[in-house]
N, C-alpha and C positions, 0 to 999 in steps of 0.2 A: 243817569245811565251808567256812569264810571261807578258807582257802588251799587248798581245790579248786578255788573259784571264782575265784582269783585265779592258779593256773597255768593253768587252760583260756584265760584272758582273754588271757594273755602267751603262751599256744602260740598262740591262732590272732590274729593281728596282722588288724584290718579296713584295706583299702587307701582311699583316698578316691578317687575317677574327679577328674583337675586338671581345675582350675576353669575353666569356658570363659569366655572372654574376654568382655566387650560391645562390639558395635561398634556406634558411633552412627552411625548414616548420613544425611547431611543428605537430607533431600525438599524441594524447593523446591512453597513452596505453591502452587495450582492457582490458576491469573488465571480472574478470575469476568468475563466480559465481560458486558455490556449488548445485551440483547437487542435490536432495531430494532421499533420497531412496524410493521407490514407494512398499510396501508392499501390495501382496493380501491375500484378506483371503474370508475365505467361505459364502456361501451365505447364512450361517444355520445365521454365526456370525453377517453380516451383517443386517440381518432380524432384530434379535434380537435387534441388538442397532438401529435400526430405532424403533422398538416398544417401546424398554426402554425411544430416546427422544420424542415421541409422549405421553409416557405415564406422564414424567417431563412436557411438555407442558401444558397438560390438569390439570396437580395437580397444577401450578402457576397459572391457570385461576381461579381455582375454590379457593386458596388461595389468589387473588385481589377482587374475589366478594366479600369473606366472609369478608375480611378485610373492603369493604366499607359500607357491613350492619353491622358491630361491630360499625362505626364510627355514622351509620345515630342512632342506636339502642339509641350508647350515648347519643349522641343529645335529641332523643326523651323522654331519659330518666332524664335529666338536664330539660325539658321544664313541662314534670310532675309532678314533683318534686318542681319547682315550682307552679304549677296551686294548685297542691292540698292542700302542706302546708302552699300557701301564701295566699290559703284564710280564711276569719276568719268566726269562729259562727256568726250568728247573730239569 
């Protein structure tokens, strides 16, 4: 019986399925961002600082005009200053 069993063994040969491969795959770990705290507030408060930067607004405007007539004023005033002392009696 021990060499029945051992022709049947060597007649049918088991194949093995090849070995499948492992691939490592890199994952890049997930970024945990920080959430923002989201604060409300009232519509009295919010009113308010909407007029305050409308009101900042319109004072840098009217602080770039004046700024660019102080520059032309100079100007005008460097070009008088010329004409009138640089001419002479005659």
């Amino acid at each position: 019986m021990a060499t029945l069993k051992k022709a049947v063994a060597k007649a049918t040969p088991t194949k093995r399925a090849p070995a499948k491969k492992l691939v490592m795959e890199y994952i890049p770990p997930k970024k945990v961002t920080k959430r923002e705290k989201t604060f409300e507030m009232p519509i009295e408060v919010k009113d308010w600082i909407d007029q305050a930067m409308s009101r900042m607004k319109s004072m840098q405007g009217k602080i770039d005009r004046l700024e660019t007539e102080v520059k032309e004023l100079k100007s005008y005033k460097r070009w008088a200053e010329h004409r009138i002392l640089g001419s002479s009696p005659e």
